[in-house]
Each structure stands twice: as C-alpha cells, then as structure tokens.
matplotlib code that plots the C-alpha trace (Angstrom):
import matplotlib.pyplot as plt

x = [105.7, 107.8, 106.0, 107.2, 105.8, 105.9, 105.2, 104.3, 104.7, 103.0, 104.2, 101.9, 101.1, 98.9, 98.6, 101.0, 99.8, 101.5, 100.2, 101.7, 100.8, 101.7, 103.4, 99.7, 99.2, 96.4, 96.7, 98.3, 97.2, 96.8, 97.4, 96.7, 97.9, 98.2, 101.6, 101.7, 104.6, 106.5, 104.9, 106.2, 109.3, 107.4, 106.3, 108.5, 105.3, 102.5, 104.5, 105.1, 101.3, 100.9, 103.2, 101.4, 98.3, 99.8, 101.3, 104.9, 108.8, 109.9, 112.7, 109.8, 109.4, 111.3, 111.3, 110.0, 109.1, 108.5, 106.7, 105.1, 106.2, 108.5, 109.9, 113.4, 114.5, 112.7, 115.8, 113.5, 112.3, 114.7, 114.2, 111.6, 109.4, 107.7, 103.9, 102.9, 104.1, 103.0, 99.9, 99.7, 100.3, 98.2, 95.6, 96.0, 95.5, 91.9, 91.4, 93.3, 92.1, 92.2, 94.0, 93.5, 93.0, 92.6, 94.1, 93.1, 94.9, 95.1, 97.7, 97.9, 95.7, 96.8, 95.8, 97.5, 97.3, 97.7, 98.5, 99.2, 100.0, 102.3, 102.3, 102.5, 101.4, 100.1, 99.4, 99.6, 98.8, 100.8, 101.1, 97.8, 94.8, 92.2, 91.8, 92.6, 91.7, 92.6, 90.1, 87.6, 89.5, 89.2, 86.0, 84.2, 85.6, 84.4, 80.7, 81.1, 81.4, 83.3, 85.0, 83.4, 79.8, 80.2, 79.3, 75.9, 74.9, 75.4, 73.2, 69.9, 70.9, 68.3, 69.5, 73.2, 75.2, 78.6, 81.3, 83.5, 86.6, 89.8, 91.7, 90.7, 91.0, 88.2, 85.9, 85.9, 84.7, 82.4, 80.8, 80.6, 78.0, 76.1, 76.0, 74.9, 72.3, 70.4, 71.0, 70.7, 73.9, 73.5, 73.2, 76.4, 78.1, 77.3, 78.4, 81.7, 81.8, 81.0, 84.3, 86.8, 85.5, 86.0, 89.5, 90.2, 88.6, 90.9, 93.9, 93.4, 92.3, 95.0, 95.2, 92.3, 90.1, 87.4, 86.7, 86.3, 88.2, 89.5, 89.2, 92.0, 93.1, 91.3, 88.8, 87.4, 85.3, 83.7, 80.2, 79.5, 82.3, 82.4, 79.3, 80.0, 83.6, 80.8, 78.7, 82.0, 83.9, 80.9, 82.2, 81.8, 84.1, 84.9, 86.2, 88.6, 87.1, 89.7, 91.0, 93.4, 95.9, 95.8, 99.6, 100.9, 99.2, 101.4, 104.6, 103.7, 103.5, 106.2, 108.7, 107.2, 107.8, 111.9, 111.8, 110.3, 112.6, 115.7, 114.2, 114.0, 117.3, 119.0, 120.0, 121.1, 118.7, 120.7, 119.9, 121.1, 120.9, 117.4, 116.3, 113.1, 113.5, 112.2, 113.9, 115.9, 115.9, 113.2, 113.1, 110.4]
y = [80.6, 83.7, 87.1, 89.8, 93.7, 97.1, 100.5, 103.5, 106.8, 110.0, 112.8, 115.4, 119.0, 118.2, 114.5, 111.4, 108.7, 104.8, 101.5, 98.2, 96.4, 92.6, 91.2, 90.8, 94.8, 94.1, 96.4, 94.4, 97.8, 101.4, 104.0, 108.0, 110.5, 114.0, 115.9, 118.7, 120.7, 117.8, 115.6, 115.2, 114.3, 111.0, 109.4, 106.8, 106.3, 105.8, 103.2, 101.3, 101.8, 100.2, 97.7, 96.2, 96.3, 94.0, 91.7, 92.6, 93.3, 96.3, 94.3, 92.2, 95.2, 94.7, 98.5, 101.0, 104.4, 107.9, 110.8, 114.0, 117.7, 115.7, 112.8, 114.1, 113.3, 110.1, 107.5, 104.3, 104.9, 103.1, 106.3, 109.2, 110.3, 113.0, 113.0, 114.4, 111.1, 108.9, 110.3, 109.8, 106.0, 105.3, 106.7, 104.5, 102.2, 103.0, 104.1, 102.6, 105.1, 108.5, 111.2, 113.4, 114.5, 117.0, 116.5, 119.6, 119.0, 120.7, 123.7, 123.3, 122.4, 120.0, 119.4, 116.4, 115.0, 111.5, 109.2, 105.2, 105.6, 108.5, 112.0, 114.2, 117.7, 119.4, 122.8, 123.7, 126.6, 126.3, 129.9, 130.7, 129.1, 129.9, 126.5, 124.5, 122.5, 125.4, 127.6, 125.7, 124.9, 128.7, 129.7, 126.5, 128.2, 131.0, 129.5, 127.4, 124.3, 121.6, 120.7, 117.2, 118.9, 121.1, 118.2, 117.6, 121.0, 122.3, 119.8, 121.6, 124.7, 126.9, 129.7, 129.3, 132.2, 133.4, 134.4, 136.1, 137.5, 135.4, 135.9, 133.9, 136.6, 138.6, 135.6, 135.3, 138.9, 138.4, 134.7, 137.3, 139.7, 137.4, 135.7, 139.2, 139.6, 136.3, 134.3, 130.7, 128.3, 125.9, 128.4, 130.2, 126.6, 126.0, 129.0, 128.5, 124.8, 126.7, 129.6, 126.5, 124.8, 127.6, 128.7, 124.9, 125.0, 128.0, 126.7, 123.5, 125.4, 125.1, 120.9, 120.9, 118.4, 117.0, 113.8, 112.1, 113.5, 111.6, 113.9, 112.8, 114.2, 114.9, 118.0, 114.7, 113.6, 117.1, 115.5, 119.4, 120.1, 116.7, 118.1, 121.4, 120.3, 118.6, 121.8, 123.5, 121.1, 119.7, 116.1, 113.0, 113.8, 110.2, 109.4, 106.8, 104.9, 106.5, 109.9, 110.3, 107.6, 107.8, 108.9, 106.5, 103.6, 105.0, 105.3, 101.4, 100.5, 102.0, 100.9, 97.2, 98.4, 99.0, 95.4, 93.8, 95.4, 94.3, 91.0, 91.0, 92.2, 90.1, 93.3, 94.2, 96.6, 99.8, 101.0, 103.0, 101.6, 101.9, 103.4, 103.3, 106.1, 109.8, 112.7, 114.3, 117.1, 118.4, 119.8, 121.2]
z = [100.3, 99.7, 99.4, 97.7, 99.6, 98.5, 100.6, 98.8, 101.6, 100.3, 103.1, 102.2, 103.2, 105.7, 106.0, 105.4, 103.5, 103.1, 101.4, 101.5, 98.3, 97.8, 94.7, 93.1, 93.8, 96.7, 99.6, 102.6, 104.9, 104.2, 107.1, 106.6, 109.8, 110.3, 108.4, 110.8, 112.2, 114.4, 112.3, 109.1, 111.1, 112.4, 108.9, 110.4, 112.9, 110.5, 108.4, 111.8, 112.2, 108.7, 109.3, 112.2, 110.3, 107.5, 110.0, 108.6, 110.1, 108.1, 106.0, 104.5, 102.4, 99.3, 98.1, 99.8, 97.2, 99.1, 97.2, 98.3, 100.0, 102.7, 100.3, 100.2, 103.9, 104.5, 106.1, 105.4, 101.2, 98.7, 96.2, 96.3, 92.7, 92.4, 93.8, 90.3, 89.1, 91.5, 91.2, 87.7, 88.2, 90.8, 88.9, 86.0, 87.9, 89.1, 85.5, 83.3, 80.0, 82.4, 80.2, 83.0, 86.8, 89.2, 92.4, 95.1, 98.7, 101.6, 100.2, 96.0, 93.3, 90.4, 86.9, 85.6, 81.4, 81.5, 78.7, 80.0, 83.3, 82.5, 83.3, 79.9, 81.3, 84.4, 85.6, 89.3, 92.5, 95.0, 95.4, 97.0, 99.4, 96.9, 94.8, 97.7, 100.7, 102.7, 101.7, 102.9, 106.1, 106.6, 105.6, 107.0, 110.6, 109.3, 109.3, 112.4, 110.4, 110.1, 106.5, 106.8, 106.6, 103.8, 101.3, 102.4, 104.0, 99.8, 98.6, 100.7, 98.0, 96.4, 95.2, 95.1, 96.0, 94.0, 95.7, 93.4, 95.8, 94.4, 97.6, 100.9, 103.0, 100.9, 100.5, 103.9, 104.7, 101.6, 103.2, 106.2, 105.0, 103.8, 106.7, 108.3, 105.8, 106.7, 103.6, 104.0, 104.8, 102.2, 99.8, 100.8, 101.1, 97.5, 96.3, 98.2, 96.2, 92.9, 93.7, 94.1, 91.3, 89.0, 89.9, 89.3, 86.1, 84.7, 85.9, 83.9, 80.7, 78.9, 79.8, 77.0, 79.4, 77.0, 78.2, 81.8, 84.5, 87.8, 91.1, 93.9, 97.2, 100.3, 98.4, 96.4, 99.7, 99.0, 96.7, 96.7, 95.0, 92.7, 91.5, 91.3, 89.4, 87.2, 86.1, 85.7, 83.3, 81.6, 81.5, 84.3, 87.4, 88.5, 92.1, 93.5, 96.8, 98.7, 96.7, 99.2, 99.0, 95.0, 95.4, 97.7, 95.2, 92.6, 94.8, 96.1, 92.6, 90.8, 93.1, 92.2, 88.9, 90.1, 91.8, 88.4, 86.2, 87.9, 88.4, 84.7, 83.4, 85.9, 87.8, 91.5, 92.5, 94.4, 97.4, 100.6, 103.9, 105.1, 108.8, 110.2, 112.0, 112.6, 110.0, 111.5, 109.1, 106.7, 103.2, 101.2]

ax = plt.figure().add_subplot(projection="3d")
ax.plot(x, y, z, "-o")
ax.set_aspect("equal")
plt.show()
C-alpha cells in the first residue's frame, strides 16, 4: 500500500533536529546532531541519518518543512516556517489545550501564547546568554561539570544560594567566590537553576501565564530547573518526552497540513526542485 511521509528539519543554534512522521502522524525516525560551525552546512547528513533509520529513499518524502536559525538555505525543504511556529504546533500536539510555553535553547529564550495550535504572542532574548542554555554551558565549566549533571547534583540542595549578577560573565566570577568560600555545589547549582528561572520568568510577564505551561528545548532535560520554573511561575510546568524535537514535530506536521490541503482543494502543491545536498551558503 502507498504511504504518504513527512520530514520536519529544525536547524538550530546548536543542534539540528529532523522527524519523519507517516501519514497517521507516528514518527517513522527521529535523528538530533550537533549545529556547530561546519555543521549547519551538513543538515543534509542528519536527514540521511534519519532516512536510513525509517527505511526510506529521500523522494518518498512527500513534503519536506525546514524551520529554525539555518532554515533559509536548506536545498532539500519544500518551504521553511518560522521555529516560533513550528513550535507552536508541535506543541499542540503534545497538548492539545496549551495556551502557552517556554522554549530555552542553547542561545535564546522563548515565551510563546498559544491558542489551537497557533501562535498568538511571544516574547524572546536572543540578545544575551543569561536565560539560556548557554549560561549553564559556561558556568557548568566553570564548576567542573558537565551540563547533563546539573539536574540531579541541585536536587542534594539545602540552602539554596542566589545568584543575582544578570550578566554571565559576572555570575561566573560570582559562582567563583563561592566556590572559594566552601559553599556546597548543590547549593550553588540550585541557585544557578533558580537565576535562569527568574530572568525567564520576567521576560514572559507580560504573556500573562496563569495556567499550565509546556517547557521545550534542550534546558527542559534540566529537572532542576523544571522545578525551579515551577516555584517561579506558580503553575504545573509540563514536559514533552523529548523537549527537544518539539519544533521539528511541528515543521513535520504542518507541511502534512500543506499536502492535506492541496489534496483537498484538488490543488498542485508548488515546489522547487529539491537537493539533498550540503548548503552551500548560510543565513541567519
């Protein structure tokens, strides 16, 4: 029997994300690898990668929907969205009555407002580490840790300690002295998880967040700082089973979406000649 497939590529900051969903949206295969320097230029190599997983020849894929930092210059997508709006669909998906998110990856934080499936409203810092994924990248070096461990290592916490400098380079000569002064890791973990959480927290004030919020991106695996997004909002911080392919879920499925329609109206869906092949340019 014929099968109908769609890809959904999230080229991110720091990693590059692609699903392969089949015509009853189940995922076929799902492949995440680093962005990096060189490569954000070889997205074409993780949707190979996810190709052979599924068992698939590339022209299989009926519509193939790019999103993220590096979606512009992609030669294999169809069409590219914005990764606030493939966000905000992939979501709905998980949670089908979210009104809103927060999305923290490796270089911005997002605040999304979400009414079916749709994006209404965000707020976003793209402008600084602080808020980010990257501030614990920094400052987990800065302990002699490794970003995986700050999760657990918070929840041994006592007596939490605040860090209060908004700029990365000043928490980290803050986490610094108290390291000097002998107070306890876990404590200065958790006060690290509380000092994202709360810069989060005020850039989404004016979203108006009163009910359940959905966390996404690769900050989510953080339980330290799902808990400490808790405390902060004061409302139940839920969590996808894999926050960081949220995005390309919502590419995967909104070019469905494209196929259905056309399907539909009886249309010729448009599209430019596809390459799976390494950009040759980038654009942010």
């Amino acid at each position: 029997m014929f099968q109908i497939y769609f890809a959904g590529l999230d080229l991110g900051s720091t990693m590059t994300k692609v699903v392969i969903l089949d015509a009853k949206e189940r995922m076929c295969a799902h492949v995440i690898g680093p962005t990096g320097a060189e490569h954000r230029r070889l997205a074409n190599k993780v949707m190979e990668e996810a190709l052979k997983q599924a068992n698939l020849a590339f022209n299989e894929i009926s519509y193939v929907l790019a999103t993220g930092y590096g979606r512009i210059n992609v030669p294999f997508a169809d069409s590219q969205k914005t990764e606030l709006t493939c966000h905000a669909r992939g979501i709905a998906s998980f949670f089908p009555d979210a009104s809103a998110a927060i999305d923290i990856g490796g270089q911005d934080a997002k605040g999304l407002k979400i009414k079916n499936g749709k994006l209404v409203d965000f707020v976003m810092n793209d402008r600084c580490a602080a808020g980010t994924g990257r501030f614990l990248e920094i400052l987990a070096k800065t302990l002699d840790l490794k970003v995986e461990e700050l999760g657990a290592i918070s929840k041994g916490a006592v007596n939490k300690i605040p860090v209060s400098s908004t700029c990365t380079v000043f928490a980290e000569h803050e986490v610094m002295s108290y390291l000097s002064r002998g107070a306890a890791l876990a404590d200065i973990v958790a006060g690290l998880h509380d000092a994202i959480a709360s810069r989060v927290v005020k850039m989404i004030k004016r979203l108006e967040i009163k009910s359940a919020v959905v966390f996404t991106g690769g900050v989510a695996k953080n339980a330290g700082v799902v808990d400490s997004l808790k405390e902060s909002l004061g409302v139940p911080v839920l969590v996808p089973e894999d926050p960081l392919l949220t995005g390309a879920i919502g590419a995967a499925l909104l070019g469905k979406e494209i196929i259905v329609g056309a399907m539909d109206n009886e249309n010729q869906v448009q599209r430019k000649e596809r390459r799976l092949e390494r950009a040759t340019l980038f654009s942010e």
